[in-house]
RODO-2510 file (C-alpha; in nm, 4 decimals, decimal comma):
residues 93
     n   res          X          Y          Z
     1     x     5,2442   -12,8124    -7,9086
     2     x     5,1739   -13,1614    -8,0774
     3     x     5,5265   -13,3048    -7,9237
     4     x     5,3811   -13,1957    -7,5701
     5     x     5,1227   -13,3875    -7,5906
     6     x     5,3016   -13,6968    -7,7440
     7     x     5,5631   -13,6111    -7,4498
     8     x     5,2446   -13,5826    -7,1612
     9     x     5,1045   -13,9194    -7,3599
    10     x     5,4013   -14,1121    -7,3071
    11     x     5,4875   -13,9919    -6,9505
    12     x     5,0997   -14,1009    -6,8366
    13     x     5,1924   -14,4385    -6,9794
    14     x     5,5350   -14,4871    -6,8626
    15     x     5,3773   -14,3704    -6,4736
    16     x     5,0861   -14,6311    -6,5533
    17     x     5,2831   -14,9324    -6,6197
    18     x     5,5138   -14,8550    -6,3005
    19     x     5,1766   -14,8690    -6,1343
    20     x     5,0490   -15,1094    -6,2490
    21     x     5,3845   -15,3312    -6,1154
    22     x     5,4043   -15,1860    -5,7683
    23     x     5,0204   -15,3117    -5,7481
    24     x     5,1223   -15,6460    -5,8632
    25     x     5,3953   -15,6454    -5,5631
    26     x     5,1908   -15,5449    -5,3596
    27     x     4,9583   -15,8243    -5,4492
    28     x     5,1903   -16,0704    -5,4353
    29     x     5,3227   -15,9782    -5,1124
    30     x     4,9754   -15,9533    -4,9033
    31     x     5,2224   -15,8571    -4,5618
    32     x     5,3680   -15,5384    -4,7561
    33     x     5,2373   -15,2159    -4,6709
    34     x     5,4947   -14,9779    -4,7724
    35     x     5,8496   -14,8988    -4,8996
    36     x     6,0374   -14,5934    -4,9701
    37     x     6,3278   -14,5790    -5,3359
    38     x     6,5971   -14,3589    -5,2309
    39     x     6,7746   -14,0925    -5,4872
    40     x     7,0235   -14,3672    -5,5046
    41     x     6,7605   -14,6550    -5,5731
    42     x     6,7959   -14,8322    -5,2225
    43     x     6,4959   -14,9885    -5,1075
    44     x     6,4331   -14,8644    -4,7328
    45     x     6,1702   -14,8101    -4,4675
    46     x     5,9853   -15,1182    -4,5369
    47     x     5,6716   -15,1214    -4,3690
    48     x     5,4831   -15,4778    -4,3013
    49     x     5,1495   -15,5640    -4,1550
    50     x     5,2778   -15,7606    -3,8419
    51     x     5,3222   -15,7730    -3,5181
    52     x     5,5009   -15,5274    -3,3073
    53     x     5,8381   -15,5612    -3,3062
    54     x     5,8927   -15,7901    -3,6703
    55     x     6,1714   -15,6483    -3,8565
    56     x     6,1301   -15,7227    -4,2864
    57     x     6,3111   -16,0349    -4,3471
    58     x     6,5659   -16,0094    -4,5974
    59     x     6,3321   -16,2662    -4,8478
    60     x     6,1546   -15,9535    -4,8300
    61     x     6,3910   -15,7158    -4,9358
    62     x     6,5465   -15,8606    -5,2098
    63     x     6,1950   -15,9365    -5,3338
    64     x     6,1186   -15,5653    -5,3847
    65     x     6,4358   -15,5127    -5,5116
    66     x     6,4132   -15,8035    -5,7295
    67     x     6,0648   -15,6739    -5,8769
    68     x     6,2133   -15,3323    -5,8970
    69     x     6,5294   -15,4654    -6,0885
    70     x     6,3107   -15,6171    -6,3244
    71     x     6,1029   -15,2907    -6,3606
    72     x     6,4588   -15,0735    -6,4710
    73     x     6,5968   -15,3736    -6,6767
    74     x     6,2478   -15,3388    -6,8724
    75     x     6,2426   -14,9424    -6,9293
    76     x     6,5502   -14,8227    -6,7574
    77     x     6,5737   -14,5014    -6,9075
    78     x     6,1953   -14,3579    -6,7830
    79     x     6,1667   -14,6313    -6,4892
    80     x     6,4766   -14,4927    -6,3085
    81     x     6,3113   -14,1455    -6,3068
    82     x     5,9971   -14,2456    -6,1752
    83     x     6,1195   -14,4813    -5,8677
    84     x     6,3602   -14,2416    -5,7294
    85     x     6,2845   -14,0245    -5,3713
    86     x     5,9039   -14,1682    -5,3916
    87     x     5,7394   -14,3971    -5,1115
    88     x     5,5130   -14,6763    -5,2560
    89     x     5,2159   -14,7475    -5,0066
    90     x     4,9201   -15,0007    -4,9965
    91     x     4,5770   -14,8671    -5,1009
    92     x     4,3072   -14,9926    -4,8706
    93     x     3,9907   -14,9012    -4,9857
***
């Protein structure tokens, strides 16, 4: 029962920290609304705040993937887990 815990612990930190450097991606990129991490870690369906018809540039792209990179090279073994099949999105509050 104690290990659970530790395990639950650990898992609500590991999830925090991701957070925590989506939000600061999201920060840095003010035009980002939303992206989606494939099963196989691709970055696609990048969503911008533009006008109608603007594509992502690839600066964009490889900026995600950059930040993302830098995410798995930091905690690869939990980080990998928690990016895959999920859709980051903007919180507007």
């Amino acid at each position: 029962m104690l290990d659970d815990h530790i395990v639950a612990e650990r898992s609500s930190d590991r999830v925090a920290q991701c957070r925590a450097r989506v939000a600061v991606l999201f920060e840095r990129l003010p035009m980002l609304c939303g992206f989606h991490v494939t099963t196989d870690l691709t970055v696609v369906e990048i969503a911008v705040d533009s006008w109608p018809g603007c594509a992502p540039t690839g600066e964009l792209v490889r900026e995600i993937c950059a930040a993302l990179e830098d995410l798995i090279a930091e905690r690869a073994d939990d980080t990998v887990d928690l990016l895959r099949g999920r859709t980051f999105a903007r919180a507007v509050h």
